[in-house]
MITORBA-345241 format. One record per residue (C-alpha): residue in one letter; x, y, z. Coordinates in steps of 0.2 Angstrom, whole numbers, plus 5000, padded with zeros to 4 digits. Example, Ala and Ser with C-alpha at 12.3 -4.5 7.8 and 13.67 -1.06 7.14 Angstrom:
MITORBA-345241
A506249785039S506849955036
This chain:
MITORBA-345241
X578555635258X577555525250X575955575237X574055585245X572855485238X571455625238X569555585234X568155745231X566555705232X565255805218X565955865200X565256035200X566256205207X567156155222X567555955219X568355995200X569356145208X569756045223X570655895212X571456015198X572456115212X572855965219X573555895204X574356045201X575456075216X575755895217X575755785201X576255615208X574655635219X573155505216X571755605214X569855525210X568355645208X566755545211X565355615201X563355585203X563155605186X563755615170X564155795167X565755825178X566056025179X564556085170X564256295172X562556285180X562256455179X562256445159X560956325161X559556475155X560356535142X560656365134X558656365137X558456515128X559456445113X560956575115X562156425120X561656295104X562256155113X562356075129X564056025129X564556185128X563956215145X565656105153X567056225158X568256085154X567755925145X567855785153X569455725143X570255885148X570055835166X570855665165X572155735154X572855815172X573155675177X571455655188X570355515189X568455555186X567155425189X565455485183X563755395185X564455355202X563755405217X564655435233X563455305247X564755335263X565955375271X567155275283X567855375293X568955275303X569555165289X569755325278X568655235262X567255315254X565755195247X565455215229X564155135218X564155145200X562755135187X562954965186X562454935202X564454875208X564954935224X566654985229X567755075243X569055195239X570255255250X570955395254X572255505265X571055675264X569255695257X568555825251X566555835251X565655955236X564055895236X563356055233X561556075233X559756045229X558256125223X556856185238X555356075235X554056195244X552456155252X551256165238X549856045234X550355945220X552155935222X552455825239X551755655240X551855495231X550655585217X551855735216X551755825197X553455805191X554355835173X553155715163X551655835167X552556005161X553156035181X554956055184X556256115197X557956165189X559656165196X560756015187X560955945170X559755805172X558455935175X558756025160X558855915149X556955865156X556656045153X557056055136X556155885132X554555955140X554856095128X555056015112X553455875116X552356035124X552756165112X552056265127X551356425122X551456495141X552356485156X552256505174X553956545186X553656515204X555156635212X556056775206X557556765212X559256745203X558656575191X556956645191X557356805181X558356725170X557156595165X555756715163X556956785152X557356625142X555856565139X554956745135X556556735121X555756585113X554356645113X553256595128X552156695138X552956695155X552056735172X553256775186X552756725202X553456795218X552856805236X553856915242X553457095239X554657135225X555557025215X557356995217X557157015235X559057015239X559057215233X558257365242X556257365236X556557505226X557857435217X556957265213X555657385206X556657445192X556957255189X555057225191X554657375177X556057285165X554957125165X553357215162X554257315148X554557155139X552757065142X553156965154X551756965167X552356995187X551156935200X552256985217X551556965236X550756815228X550856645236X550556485224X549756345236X549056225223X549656155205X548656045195X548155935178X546556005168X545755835166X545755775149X547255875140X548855955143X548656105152X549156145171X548056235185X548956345195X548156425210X548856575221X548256705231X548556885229X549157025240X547357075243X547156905251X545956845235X546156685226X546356635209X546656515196X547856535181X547956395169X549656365157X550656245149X552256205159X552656265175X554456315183X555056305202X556456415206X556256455224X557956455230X559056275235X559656175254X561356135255X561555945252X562355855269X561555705272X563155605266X564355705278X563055705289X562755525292X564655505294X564555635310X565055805302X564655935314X563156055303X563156225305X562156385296X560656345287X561056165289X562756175280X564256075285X565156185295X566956235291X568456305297X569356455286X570356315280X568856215275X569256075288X567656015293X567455925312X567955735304X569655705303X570555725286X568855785279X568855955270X566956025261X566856165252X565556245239X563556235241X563556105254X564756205267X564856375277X565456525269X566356635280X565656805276X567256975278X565857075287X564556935296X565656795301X564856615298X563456595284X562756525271X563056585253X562856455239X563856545225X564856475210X566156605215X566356555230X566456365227X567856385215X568956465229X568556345243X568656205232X570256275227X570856285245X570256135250X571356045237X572756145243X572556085261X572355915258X574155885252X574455945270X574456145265X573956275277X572756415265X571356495272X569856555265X569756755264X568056795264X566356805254X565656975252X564256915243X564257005227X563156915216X562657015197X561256955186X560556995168X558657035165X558557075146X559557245146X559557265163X560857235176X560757195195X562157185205X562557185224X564057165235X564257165255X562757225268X561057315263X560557445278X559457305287X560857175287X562057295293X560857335307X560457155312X562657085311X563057135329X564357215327X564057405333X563757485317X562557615313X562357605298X561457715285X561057705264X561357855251X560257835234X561157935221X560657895199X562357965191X562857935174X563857805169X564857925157X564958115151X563258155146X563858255132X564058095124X562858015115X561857855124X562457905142X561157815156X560757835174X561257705184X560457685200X561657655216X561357625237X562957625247X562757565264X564157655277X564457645294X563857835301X565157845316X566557755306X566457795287X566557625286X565857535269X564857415272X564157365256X563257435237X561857395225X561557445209X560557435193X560857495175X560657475158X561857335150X562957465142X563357555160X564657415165X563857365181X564657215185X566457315184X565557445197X565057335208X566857245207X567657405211X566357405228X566957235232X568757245231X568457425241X567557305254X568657145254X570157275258X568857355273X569157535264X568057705273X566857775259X567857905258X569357835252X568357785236X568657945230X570657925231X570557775218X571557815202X570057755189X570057745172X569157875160X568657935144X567058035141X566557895131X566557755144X566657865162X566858035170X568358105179X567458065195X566657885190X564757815195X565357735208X566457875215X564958015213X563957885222X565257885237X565458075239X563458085240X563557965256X564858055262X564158225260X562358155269X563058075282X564858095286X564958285280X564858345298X565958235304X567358305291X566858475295X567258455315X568958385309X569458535300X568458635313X567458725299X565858665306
């Protein structure tokens, strides 16, 4: 049989996986990676902490470099940017920097166009007059952006800083730029930040801001930003939860409310969208065009526990693109499943969630009842010294015992992202709550207990809301 000629599309997560599995199951196959900029496979999540100065340099940021890539074999074409795609003739337009416009063939495309940053509806960033990086207003989700970010910061030396969102990018920016320094305001609409936890949760991430002076306005929705005639200063105006207005002047403002998936390109070719505007997909990441496969930001997700949806996460573009190269040399992987399990960092806190909170349970359709268990226990013996309370929500099905999913939030030192791991791997194998207590888990007072966290946290869902259930089965009830 002879070698594919494979193109992807985008050189972030899914498009860079996408051509190194291809190379790597067939290494006679022409593969071309056509990248919009010049910053192929670049971790986009480490973008804040190079912001904070914790990553010294850029560069540093790649996950490969880019003569790593081309020494698989792989042919990278950066500055260029993807302008169509002929379907019928199987050729993708491409122009480069230079302005030269070409076609490339191919046997099976692959489309990683990823994302892009939410522009919302606030005076002064639509329009032809929209504020923009030169006057100390950015939005942040590539290189180019950051680099812009980083300028404003050396030429502004800004003494204070406003973040419109508080979601994932939001904390950690408020978090890098209160670590050089800068007097951050957090602005969120919603009524607790990182809204994708319980309330009560986002709380305890709320009270780690505040403990490190940054200032946390939530229920607050920005509706203008503005230049102070006659310097350098910005005007931001809001209005509170009380429904009272006001104005808060600073020096560089940061828009963080969340990203779109980016289509247009597959769209105009005649790919069938799907959730939240997102190229629809198979499990196989086939999407309706012939020999077209899409995968990361830009595409579906198929979620274990909700079917069809929308989850932009770098963990997940790795494994579609990966599948998506596999299949395009004619292989026949599917893609298992997102659980959503997402973990972030805000200073020595941690945040972490897999699977469905009570609400989304309730809302999937698919005859749960489900119900959520608060427990707080330690994340190892508390004879020992610097043991901390970590606190943990698992969501069960009341009538099954079914998992449905977990959050938790603890100090840095309580291992929550291996916690929330064991939660998922629980989930992705569709395990009863009970069963979390047959898991052979590591322990030493030092690190665990004999029952672990997120064991004790199982047996106090059980015991609220399934004890009944094991009573009647053992007819003790």
């Amino acid at each position: 049989m002879a070698s594919k000629r494979i193109v992807a599309i985008g050189g972030s997560d899914a498009g860079i996986s996408a051509a190194l599995r291809a190379r790597e199951l067939d290494p006679d196959s022409e593969v071309t990676v056509v990248v919009a900029d010049a910053y192929p496979n670049f971790s986009i999540c480490g973008i804040p902490y190079y912001v904070s100065g914790e990553v010294d340099h850029w560069s540093n940021l790649a996950h490969r470099t880019l003569a790593d890539l081309k020494a698989t074999g792989m042919q990278v074409r950066t500055n260029t940017l993807a302008t169509g795609i002929d379907v019928t003739g199987k050729r993708v337009l491409v122009r480069d920097a230079a302005g030269w416009i070409e076609e490339l063939p191919y046997d099976a495309l692959i489309v990683g166009t990823g994302a892009v940053s939410v522009r919302p509806p606030i005076e002064g960033l639509t329009g032809p007059d929209a504020l923009g990086p030169a006057d100390g207003v950015h939005l942040l989700h590539n290189m180019g952006d950051t680099f812009a970010v980083m300028q404003s910061l050396t030429a502004r030396s800004p003494k204070a800083a406003v973040v419109i969102g508080a979601g994932y990018i939001g904390l950690e920016m408020a978090e890098a730029l209160t670590t050089r320094g800068i007097h951050v305001t957090q602005i969120e609409a919603l009524p607790e930040v990182l809204p994708t936890v319980d309330p009560g949760l986002g709380a305890l991430v709320h009270d780690e801001l505040a403990a490190h002076d940054v200032e946390v306005l939530t229920g607050t929705k920005v509706s203008a930003i503005s230049r102070v005639p006659g310097g350098n200063l910005l005007l931001v105006q809001a209005t509170g939860p009380d429904g009272k207005t006001f104005s808060q002047a600073t020096d560089l403002v940061l828009v963080v409310v969340g990203v779109r998936p980016d289509t247009a390109l597959a769209a105009t070719a005649g790919a069938k969208l799907g959730v939240k505007g997102a190229i629809d997909v198979d499990e196989y990441m086939r999407t309706s065009l012939p020999d077209v496969y899409a995968a990361g930001d830009c595409a579906v997700t198929h979620h274990r526990l909700l079917g069809k949806t929308w989850l932009p996460l770098g963990t997940t573009a790795h494994n579609q693109g990966r599948i998506a190269g596999e299949n395009a040399l004619g292989g026949s992987r599917w893609f298992a499943g997102s659980l959503g399990t997402q973990v972030v960092k805000v200073f020595d806190l941690v945040a972490a969630r897999t699977g469905l909170r009570d609400h989304e349970a309730a809302d999937a359709g698919r005859g749960w009842t489900p119900a959520t268990t608060a427990s707080r226990p330690d994340d190892h013996k508390a004879y020992y010294p610097g043991a901390t309370p970590i606190s943990i929500r698992v969501t069960g099905d009341t009538e099954s015992g079914l998992l449905l999913g977990a959050q938790l939030v603890g100090r840095l030192s309580a291992e929550i992202s291996k916690r929330v791991d064991m939660y998922a791997a629980a989930l992705f194998h569709g395990m009863p709550v009970d069963s979390l207590s047959e898991l052979d888990l590591s322990y030493t007072p030092s690190l665990g207990s004999p029952w672990d966290a997120v064991q004790i946290a199982a047996q106090a869902w059980m015991s609220e809301h399934h004890l009944d259930v094991q009573r009647r089965m053992l007819g003790t009830h």
